[in-house]
DRENTORKOL-3810 file (N, C-alpha, C; in nm, 4 decimals):
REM DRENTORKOL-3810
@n.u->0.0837; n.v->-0.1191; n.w->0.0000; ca.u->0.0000; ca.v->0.0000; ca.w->0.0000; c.u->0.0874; c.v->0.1242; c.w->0.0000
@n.u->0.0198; n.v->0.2610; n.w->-0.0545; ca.u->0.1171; ca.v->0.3738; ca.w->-0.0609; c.u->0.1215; c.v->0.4573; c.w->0.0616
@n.u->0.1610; n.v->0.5128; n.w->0.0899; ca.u->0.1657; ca.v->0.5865; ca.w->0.2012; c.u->-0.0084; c.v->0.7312; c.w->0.1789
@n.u->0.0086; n.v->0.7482; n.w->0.0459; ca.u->-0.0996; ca.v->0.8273; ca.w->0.0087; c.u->-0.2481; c.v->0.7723; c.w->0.0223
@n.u->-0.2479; n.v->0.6315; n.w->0.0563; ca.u->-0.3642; ca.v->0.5497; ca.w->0.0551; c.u->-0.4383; c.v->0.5725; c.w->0.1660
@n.u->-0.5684; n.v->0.6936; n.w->0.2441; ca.u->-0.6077; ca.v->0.6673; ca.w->0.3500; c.u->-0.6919; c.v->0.5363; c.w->0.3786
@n.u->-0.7771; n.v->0.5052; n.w->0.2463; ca.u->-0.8697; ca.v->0.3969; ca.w->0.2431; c.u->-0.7785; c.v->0.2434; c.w->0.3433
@n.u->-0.6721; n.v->0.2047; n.w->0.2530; ca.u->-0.5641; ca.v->0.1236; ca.w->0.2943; c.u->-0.4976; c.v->0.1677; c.w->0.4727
@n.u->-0.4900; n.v->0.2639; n.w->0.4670; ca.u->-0.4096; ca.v->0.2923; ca.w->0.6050; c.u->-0.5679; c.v->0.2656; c.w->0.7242
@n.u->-0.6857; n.v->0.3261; n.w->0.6804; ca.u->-0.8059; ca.v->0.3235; ca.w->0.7776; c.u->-0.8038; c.v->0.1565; c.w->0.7809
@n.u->-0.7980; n.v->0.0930; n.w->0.6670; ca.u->-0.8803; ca.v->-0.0627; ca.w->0.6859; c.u->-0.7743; c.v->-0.1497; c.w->0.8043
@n.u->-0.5997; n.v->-0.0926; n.w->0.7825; ca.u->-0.5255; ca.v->-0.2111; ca.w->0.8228; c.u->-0.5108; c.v->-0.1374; c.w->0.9690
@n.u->-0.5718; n.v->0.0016; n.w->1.0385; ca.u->-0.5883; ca.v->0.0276; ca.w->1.1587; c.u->-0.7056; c.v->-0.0219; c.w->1.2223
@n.u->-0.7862; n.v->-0.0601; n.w->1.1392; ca.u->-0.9310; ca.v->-0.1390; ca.w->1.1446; c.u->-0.9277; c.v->-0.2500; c.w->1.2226
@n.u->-0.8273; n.v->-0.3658; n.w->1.1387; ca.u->-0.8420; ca.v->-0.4827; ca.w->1.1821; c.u->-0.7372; c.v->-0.4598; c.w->1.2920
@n.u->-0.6034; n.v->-0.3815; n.w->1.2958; ca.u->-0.5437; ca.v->-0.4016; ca.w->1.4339; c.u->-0.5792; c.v->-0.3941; c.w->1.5402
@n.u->-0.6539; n.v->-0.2650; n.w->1.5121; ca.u->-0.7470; ca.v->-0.2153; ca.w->1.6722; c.u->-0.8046; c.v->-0.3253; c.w->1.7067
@n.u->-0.8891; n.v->-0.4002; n.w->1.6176; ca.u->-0.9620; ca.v->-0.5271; ca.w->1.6599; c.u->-0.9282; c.v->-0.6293; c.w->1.7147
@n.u->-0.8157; n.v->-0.6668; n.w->1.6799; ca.u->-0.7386; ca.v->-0.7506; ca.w->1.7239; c.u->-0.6618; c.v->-0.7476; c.w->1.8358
@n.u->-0.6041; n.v->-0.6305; n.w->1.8817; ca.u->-0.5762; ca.v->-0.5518; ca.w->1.9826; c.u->-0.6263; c.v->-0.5665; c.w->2.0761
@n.u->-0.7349; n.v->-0.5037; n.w->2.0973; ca.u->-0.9024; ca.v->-0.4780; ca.w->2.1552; c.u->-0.9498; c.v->-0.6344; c.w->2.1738
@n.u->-0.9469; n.v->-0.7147; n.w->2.0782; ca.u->-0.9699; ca.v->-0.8501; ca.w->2.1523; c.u->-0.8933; c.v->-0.9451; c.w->2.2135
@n.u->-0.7778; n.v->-0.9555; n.w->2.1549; ca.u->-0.6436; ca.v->-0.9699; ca.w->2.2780; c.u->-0.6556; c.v->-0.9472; c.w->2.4005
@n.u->-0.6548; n.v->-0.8373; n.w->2.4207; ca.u->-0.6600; ca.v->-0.7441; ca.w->2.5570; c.u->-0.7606; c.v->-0.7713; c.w->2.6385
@n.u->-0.8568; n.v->-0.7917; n.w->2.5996; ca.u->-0.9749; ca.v->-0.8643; ca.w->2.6536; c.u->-0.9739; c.v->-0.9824; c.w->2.7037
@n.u->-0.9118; n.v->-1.0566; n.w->2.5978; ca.u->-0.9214; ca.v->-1.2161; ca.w->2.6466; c.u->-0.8199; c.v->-1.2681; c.w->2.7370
@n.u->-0.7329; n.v->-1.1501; n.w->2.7774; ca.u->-0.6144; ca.v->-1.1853; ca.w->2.8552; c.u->-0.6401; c.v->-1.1502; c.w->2.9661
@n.u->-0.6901; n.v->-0.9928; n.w->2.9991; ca.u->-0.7672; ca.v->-0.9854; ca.w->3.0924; c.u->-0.8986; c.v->-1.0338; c.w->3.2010
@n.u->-0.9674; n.v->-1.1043; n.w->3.1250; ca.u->-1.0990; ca.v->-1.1628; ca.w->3.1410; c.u->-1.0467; c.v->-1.3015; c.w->3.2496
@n.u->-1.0967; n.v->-1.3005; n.w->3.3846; ca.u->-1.1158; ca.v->-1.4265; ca.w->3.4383; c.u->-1.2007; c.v->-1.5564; c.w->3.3560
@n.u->-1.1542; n.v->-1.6414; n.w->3.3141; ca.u->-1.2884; ca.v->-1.7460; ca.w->3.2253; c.u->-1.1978; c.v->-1.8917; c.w->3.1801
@n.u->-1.2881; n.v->-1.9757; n.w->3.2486; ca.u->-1.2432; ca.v->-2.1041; ca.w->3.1684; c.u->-1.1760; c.v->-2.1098; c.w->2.9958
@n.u->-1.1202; n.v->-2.1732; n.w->2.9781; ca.u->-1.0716; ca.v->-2.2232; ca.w->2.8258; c.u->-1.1743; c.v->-2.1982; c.w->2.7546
@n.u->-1.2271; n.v->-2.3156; n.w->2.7780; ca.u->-1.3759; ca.v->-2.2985; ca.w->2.6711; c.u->-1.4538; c.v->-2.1645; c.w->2.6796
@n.u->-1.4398; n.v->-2.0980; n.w->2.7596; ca.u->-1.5719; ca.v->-1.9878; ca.w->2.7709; c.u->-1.4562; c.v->-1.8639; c.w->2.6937
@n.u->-1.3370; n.v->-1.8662; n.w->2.7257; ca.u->-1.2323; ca.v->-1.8068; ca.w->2.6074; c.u->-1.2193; c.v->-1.8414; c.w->2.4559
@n.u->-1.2311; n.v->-1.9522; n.w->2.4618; ca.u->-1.2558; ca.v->-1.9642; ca.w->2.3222; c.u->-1.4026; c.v->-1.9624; c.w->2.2065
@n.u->-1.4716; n.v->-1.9727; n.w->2.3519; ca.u->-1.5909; ca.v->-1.9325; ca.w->2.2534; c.u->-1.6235; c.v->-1.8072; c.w->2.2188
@n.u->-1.5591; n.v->-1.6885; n.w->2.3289; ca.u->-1.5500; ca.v->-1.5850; ca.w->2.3056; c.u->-1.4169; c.v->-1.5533; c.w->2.1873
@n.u->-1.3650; n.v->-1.5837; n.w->2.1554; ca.u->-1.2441; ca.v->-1.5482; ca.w->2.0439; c.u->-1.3406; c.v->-1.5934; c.w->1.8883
@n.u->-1.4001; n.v->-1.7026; n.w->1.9606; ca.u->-1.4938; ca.v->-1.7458; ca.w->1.8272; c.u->-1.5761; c.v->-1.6291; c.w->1.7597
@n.u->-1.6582; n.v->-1.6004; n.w->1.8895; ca.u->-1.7883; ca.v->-1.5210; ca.w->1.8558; c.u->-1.7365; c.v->-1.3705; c.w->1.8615
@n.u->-1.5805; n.v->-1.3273; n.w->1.8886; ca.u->-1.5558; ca.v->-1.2005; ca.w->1.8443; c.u->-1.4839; c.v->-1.2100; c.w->1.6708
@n.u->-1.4284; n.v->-1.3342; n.w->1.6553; ca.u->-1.3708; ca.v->-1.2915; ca.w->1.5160; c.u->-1.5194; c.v->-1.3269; c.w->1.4289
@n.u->-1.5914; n.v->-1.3285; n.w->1.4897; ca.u->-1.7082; ca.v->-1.3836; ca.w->1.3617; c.u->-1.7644; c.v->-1.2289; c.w->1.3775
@n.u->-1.7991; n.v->-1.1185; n.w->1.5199; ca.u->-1.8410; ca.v->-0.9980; ca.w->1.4604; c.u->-1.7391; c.v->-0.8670; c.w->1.4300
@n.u->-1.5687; n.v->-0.9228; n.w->1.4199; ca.u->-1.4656; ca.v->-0.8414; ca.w->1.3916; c.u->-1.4832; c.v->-0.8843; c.w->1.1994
@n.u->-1.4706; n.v->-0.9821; n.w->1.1758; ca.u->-1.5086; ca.v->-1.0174; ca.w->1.0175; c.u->-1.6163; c.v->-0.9652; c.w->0.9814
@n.u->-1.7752; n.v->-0.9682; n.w->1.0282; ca.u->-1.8929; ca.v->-0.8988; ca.w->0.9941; c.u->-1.8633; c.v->-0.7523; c.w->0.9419
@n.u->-1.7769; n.v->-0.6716; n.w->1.0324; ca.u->-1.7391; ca.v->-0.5265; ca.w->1.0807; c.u->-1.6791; c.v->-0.5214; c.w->0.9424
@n.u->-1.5627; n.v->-0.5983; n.w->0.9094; ca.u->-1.4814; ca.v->-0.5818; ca.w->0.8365; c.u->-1.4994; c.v->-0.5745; c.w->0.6612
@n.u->-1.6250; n.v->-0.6904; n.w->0.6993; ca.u->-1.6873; ca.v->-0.7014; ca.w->0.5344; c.u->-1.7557; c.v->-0.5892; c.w->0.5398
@n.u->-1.8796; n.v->-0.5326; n.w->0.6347; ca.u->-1.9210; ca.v->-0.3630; ca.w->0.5992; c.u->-1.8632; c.v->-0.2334; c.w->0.6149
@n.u->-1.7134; n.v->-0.2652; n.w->0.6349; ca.u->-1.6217; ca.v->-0.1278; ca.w->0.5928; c.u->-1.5963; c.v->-0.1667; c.w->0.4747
@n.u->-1.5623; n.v->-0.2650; n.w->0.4376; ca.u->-1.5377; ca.v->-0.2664; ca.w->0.2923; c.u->-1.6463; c.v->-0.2878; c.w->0.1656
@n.u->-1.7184; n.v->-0.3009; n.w->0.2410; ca.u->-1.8434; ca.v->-0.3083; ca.w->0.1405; c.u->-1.8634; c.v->-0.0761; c.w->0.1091
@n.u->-1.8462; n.v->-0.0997; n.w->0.2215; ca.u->-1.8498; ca.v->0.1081; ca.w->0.2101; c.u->-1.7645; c.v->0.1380; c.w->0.1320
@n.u->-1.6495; n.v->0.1421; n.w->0.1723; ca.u->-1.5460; ca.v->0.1876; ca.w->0.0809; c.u->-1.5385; c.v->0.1373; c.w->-0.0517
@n.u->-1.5721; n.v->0.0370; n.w->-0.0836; ca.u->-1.6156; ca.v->-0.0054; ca.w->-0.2414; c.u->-1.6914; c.v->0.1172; c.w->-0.3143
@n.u->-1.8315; n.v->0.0883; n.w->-0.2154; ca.u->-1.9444; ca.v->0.1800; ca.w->-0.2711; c.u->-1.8704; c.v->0.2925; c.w->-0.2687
@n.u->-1.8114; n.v->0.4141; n.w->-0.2140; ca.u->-1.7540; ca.v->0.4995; ca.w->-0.2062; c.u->-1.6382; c.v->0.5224; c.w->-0.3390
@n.u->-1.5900; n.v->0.3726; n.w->-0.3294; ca.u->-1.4566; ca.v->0.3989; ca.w->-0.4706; c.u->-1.5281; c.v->0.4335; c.w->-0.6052
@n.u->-1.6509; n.v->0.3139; n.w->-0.6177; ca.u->-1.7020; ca.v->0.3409; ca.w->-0.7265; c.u->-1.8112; c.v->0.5345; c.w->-0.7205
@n.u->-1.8593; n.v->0.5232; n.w->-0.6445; ca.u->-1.8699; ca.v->0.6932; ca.w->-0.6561; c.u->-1.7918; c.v->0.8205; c.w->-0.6554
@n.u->-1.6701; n.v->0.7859; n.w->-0.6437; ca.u->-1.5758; ca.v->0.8721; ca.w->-0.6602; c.u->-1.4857; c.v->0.8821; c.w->-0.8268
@n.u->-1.5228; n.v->0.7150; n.w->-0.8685; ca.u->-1.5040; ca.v->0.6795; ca.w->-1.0144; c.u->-1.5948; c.v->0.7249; c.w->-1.0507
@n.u->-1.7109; n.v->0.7205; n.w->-1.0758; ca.u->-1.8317; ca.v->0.7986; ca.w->-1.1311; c.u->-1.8430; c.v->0.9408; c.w->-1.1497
@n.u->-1.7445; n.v->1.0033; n.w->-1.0457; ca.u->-1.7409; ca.v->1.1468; ca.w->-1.0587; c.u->-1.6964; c.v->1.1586; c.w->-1.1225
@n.u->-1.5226; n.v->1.1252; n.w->-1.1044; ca.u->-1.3973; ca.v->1.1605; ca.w->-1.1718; c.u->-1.4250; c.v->1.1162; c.w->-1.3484
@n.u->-1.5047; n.v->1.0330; n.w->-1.3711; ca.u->-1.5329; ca.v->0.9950; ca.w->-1.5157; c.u->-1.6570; c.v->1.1240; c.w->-1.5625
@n.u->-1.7110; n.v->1.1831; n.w->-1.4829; ca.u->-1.7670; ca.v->1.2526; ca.w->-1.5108; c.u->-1.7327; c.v->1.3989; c.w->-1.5555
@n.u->-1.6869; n.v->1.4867; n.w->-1.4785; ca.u->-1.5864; ca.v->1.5654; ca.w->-1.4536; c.u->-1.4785; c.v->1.5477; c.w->-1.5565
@n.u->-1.4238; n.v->1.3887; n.w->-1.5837; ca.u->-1.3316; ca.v->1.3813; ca.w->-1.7255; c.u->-1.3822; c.v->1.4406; c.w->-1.8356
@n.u->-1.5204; n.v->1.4312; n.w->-1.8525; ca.u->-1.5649; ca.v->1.3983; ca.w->-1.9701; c.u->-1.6168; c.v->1.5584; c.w->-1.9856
@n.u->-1.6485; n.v->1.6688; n.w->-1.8775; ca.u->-1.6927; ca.v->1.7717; ca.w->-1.8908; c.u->-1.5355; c.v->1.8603; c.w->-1.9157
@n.u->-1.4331; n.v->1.8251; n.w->-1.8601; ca.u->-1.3111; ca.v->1.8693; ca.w->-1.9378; c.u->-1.2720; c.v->1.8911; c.w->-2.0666
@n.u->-1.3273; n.v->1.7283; n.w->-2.1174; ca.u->-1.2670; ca.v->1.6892; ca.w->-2.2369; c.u->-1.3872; c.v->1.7746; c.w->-2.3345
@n.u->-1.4953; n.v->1.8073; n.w->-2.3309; ca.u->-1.5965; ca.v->1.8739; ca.w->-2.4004; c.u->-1.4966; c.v->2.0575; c.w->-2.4179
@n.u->-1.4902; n.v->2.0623; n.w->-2.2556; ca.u->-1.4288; ca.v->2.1901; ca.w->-2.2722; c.u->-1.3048; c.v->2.2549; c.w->-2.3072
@n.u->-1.2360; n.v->2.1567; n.w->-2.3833; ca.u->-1.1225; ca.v->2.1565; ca.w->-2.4321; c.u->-1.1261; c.v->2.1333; c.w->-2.6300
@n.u->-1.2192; n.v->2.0280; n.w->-2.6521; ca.u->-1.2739; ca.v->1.9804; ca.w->-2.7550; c.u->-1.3246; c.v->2.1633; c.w->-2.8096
@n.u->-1.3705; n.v->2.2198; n.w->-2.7207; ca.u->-1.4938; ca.v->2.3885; ca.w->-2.7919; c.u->-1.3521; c.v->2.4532; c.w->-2.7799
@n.u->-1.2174; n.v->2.4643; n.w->-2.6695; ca.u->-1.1343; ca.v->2.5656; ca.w->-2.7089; c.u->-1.0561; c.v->2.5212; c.w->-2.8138
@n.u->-1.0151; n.v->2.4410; n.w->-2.8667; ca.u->-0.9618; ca.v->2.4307; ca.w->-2.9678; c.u->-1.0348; c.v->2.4366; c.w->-3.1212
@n.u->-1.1738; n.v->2.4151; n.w->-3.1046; ca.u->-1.2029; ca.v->2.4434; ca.w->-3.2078; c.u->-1.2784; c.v->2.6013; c.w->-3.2193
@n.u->-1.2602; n.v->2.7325; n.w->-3.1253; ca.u->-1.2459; ca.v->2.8048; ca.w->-3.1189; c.u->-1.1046; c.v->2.8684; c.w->-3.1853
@n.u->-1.0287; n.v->2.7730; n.w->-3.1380; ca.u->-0.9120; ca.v->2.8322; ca.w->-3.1843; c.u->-0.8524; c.v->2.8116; c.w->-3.3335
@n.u->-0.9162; n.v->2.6963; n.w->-3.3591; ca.u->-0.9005; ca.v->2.7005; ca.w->-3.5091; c.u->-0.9700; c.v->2.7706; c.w->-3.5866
@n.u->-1.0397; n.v->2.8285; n.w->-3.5276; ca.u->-1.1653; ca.v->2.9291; ca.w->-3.6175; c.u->-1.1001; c.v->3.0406; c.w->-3.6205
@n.u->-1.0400; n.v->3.0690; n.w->-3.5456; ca.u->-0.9740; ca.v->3.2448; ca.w->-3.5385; c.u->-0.8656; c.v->3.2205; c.w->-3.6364
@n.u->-0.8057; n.v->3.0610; n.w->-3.6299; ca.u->-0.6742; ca.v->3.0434; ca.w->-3.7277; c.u->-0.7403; c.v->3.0779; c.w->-3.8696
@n.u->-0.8229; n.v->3.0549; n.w->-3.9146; ca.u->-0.8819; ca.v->3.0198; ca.w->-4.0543; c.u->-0.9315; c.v->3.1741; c.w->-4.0437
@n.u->-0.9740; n.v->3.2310; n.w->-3.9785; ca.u->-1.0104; ca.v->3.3884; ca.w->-3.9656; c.u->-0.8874; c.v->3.4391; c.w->-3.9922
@n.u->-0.7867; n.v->3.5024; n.w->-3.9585; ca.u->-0.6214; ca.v->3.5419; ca.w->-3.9139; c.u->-0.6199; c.v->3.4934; c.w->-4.0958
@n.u->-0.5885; n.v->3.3637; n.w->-4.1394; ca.u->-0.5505; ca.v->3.3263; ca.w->-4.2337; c.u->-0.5870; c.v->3.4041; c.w->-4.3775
@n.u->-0.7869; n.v->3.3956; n.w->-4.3568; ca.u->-0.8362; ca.v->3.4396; ca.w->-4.4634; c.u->-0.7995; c.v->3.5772; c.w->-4.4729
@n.u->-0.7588; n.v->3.7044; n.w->-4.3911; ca.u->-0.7570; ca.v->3.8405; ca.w->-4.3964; c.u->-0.6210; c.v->3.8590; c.w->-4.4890
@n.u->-0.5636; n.v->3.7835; n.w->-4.3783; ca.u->-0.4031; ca.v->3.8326; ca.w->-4.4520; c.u->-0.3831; c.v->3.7484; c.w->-4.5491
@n.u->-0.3442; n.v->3.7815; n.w->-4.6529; ca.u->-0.2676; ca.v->3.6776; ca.w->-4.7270; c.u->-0.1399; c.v->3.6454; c.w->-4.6621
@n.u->-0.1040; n.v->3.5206; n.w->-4.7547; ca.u->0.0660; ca.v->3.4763; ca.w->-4.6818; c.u->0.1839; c.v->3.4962; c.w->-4.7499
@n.u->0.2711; n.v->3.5836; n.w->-4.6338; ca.u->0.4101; ca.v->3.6138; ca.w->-4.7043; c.u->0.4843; c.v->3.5052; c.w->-4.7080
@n.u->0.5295; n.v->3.5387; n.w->-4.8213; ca.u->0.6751; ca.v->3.5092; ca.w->-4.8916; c.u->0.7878; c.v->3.5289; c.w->-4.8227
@n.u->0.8692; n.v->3.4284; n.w->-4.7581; ca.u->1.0122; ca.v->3.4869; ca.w->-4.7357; c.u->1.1238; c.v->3.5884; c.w->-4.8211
@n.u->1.1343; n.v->3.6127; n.w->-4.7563; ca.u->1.2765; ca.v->3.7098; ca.w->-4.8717; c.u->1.4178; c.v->3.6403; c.w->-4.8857
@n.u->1.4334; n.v->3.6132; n.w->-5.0337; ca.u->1.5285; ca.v->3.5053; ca.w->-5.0679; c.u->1.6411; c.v->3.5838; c.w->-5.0851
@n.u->1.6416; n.v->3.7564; n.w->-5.1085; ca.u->1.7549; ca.v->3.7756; ca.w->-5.0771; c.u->1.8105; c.v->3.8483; c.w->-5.2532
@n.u->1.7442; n.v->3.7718; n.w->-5.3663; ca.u->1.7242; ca.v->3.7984; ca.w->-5.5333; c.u->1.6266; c.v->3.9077; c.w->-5.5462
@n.u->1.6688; n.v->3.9744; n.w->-5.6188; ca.u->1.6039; ca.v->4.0843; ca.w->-5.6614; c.u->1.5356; c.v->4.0843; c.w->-5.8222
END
């Protein structure tokens, strides 16, 4: 991942905290084996839940931010498409007034 990536930097502080946060818990916690492990069970099953609807967001989010940026491309590319053919119009204007010189070869 790039350092420029917040999406990437939020998700992999995501799952640490979680993991962290349930560590810390389960070390702390007075509890039989089994009643620890059923709890490690039933936290990575709602740390995974968590994890699939941040990323289900940030999907939805990537693709609406693609939707813009393709949008926004395309209102560029229109407005670039009218200045240049603005600008060829003034060329063919400019052109038709003046006629075109001749270099000077220098012969008389």
């Amino acid at each position: 991942m790039s350092d420029n990536d917040p999406l990437g930097a939020f998700m992999a502080g995501f799952v640490v905290g979680g993991l962290a946060g349930a560590a810390a818990a389960l070390l702390l916690a007075p509890q039989s084996g089994e009643e620890t492990r059923a709890q490690i069970q039933q936290q990575g099953i709602e740390l995974q839940a968590r994890a699939q609807e941040t990323l289900g967001e940030a999907r939805k989010r990537a693709d609406e931010l693609i939707t813009e940026a393709k949008e926004q491309g395309k209102v560029v590319l229109q407005e670039q498409k009218a200045k240049i053919e603005e600008g060829r119009k003034i060329v063919e204007k400019i052109e038709k007034e003046e006629p075109a010189v001749e270099p000077d070869t220098g012969e008389a």
